[in-house]
N, C-alpha and C positions, 0 to 999 in steps of 0.2 A: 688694663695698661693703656698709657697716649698711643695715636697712633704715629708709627713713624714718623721721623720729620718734625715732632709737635715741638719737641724742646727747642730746635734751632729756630722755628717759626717763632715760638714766644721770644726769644733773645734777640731777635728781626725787631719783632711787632717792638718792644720796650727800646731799641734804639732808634728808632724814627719817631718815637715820639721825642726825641731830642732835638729832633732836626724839622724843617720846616719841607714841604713840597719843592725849593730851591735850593737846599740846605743853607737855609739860613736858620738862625736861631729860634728855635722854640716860644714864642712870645703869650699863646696863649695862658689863662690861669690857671695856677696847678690844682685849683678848684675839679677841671676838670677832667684830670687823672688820678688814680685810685691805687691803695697796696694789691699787692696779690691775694684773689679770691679767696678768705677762709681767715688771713692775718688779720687775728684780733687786739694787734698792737702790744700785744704780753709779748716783748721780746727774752729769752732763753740767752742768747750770743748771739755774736755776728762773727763775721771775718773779715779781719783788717787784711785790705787787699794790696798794700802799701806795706806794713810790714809783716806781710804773709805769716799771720798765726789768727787763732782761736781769741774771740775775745767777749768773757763770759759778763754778762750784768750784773749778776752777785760773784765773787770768788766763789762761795758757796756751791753753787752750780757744779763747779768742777770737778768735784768729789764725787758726783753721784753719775755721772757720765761725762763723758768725752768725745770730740768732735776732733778730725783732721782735718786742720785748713790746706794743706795740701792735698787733700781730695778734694775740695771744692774748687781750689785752683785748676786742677786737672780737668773737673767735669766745665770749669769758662772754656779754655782751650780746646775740649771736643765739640762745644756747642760754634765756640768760632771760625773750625774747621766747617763743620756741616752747611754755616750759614756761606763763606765762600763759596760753598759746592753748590748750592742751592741757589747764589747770585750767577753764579755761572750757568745753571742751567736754564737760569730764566733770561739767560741774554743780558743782563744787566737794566731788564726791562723795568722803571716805575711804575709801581700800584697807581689805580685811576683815583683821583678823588671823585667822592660820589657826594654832591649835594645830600642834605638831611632834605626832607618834607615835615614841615613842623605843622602842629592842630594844638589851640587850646582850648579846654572846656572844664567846668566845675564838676566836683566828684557828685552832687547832688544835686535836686534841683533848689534853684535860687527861690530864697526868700528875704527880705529885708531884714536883716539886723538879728539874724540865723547866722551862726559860726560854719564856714566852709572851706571846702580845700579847693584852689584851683590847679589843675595839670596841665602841665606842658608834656606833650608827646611828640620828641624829638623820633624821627624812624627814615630809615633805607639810605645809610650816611655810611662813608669808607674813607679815609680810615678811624679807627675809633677815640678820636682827640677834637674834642671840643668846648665851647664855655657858654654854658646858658646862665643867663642873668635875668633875675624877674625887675620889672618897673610898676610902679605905681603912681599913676598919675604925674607919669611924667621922672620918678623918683626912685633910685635905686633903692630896692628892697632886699636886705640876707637876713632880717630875724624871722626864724622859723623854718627857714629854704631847707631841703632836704633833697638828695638825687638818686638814682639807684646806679647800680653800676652799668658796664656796656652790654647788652643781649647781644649776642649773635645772632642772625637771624640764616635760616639754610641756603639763600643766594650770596653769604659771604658778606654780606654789611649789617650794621647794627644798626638796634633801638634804644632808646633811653627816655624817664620820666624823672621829671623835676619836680616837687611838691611845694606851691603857697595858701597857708593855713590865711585865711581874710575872713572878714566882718561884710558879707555886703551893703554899701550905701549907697543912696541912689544918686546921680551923678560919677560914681568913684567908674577910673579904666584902667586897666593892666598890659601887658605887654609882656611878651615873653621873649628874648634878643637872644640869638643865636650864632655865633660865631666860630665857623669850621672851614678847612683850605679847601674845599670844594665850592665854595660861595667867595663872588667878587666881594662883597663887604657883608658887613652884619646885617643878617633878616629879621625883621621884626614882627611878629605877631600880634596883632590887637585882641583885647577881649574887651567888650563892656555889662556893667551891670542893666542885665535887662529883669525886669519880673514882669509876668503874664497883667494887660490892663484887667481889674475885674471889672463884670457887667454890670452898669448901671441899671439900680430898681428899677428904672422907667422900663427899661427892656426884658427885665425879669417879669413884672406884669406882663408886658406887652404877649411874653413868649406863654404865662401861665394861662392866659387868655383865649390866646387861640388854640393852647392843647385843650380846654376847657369846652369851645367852643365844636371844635373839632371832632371829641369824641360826642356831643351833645347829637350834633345831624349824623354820625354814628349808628345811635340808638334809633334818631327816628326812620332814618332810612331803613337798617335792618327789620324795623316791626313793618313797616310798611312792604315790605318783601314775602315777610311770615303770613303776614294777613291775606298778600295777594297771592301766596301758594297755598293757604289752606281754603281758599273760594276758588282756585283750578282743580283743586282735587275735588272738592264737591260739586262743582261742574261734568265732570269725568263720570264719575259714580255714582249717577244717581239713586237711589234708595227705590225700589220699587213696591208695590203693597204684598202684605204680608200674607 
């Protein structure tokens, strides 16, 4: 079961996201708010909170069960008791906003004209409402865009990862723009397409040569070693007549 508290805290958390850190209106993009965890958009009924009844997406439905929209009504009404109690015992203190720390990097490593995903790793941001938007060269980019939803993390703020599927070319740059009420304006992240220079022949000679080289006064040194310990041992021990 949640633990105490959880239901009025989620009914908290989902009305601030209505309202802004001055309550002012909400401007961000609803891009970057999400259903509740599990809703797989297959809606059953709703309830019309206006004219307080059950209201089923096939008639059909209603035959095979039933729902009381006056219990749902009941159960807003305890959840908006609780959350009173709850501003009240916080003083009527505002949450801190906490700036995000954004990093981007490709899921693999870069290769030219190799299909890649780049990540944005949105992390340690409060509260959980914000809007990332990928650029490309300068160019707003959404085919492909994908996000996951908000992680909580155990100090109370959240993580988040944005996914862009690209083609690396060489010259192409990305950006990854971030925008949450804990940041004076939008942050941007660069990334550019870099791939490793490879080494020039001349250097790969140059390097095969001197391992070549290398292990060559190796060999002569080592026998030259052997030779002059097996003439100290027979120095040592001399042979005497038989």
């Amino acid at each position: 079961p949640p633990p105490a508290g959880a239901a009025p805290l989620g009914a908290l958390a989902r009305l601030s996201l209505a309202r802004g850190p001055s309550g002012s209106p909400l401007t961000l993009d609803p891009r970057g708010l999400h259903p509740p965890e599990g809703f797989d958009q297959d809606e059953i009924f709703h309830v019309d909170l206006e004219r307080k009844e059950t209201v089923w997406r096939l008639p059909d439905f209603g035959k095979f069960t039933s729902f009381e929209a006056q219990g749902a009504l009941g159960n807003i009404a305890v959840l908006k008791k609780n959350m009173e109690i709850m501003i009240q015992r916080s003083n009527r203190t505002r949450a801190r906003n906490v700036p995000p720390e954004v990093t981007v990097f490709p899921e693999d490593p870069v290769e030219l004209g190799e299909p890649n995903i780049l990540i944005c790793f949105v992390d340690k941001f409060s509260p959980p409402v914000l809007r990332l938007t990928w650029l490309k060269n300068g160019q707003e980019v959404t085919e492909g865009v994908s996000e996951t939803d908000f992680y909580p993390r155990q100090d109370n703020s959240f993580r988040k990862f944005s996914y862009l599927p690209f083609l690396p070319s060489q010259g192409d740059f990305y950006d990854c723009r971030v925008e949450h009420w804990g940041l004076p304006e939008p942050f941007t992240k660069h990334w550019e397409v870099q791939v490793p220079t490879p080494v020039p022949k001349t250097s790969e000679t140059l390097v095969c040569a001197l391992g070549l080289a290398v292990g060559i006064i190796g060999i002569i040194v080592g026998t030259i070693l052997i030779i002059k310990g097996m003439k100290m041992n027979a120095a040592r021990n001399p042979r005497g007549p038989l």
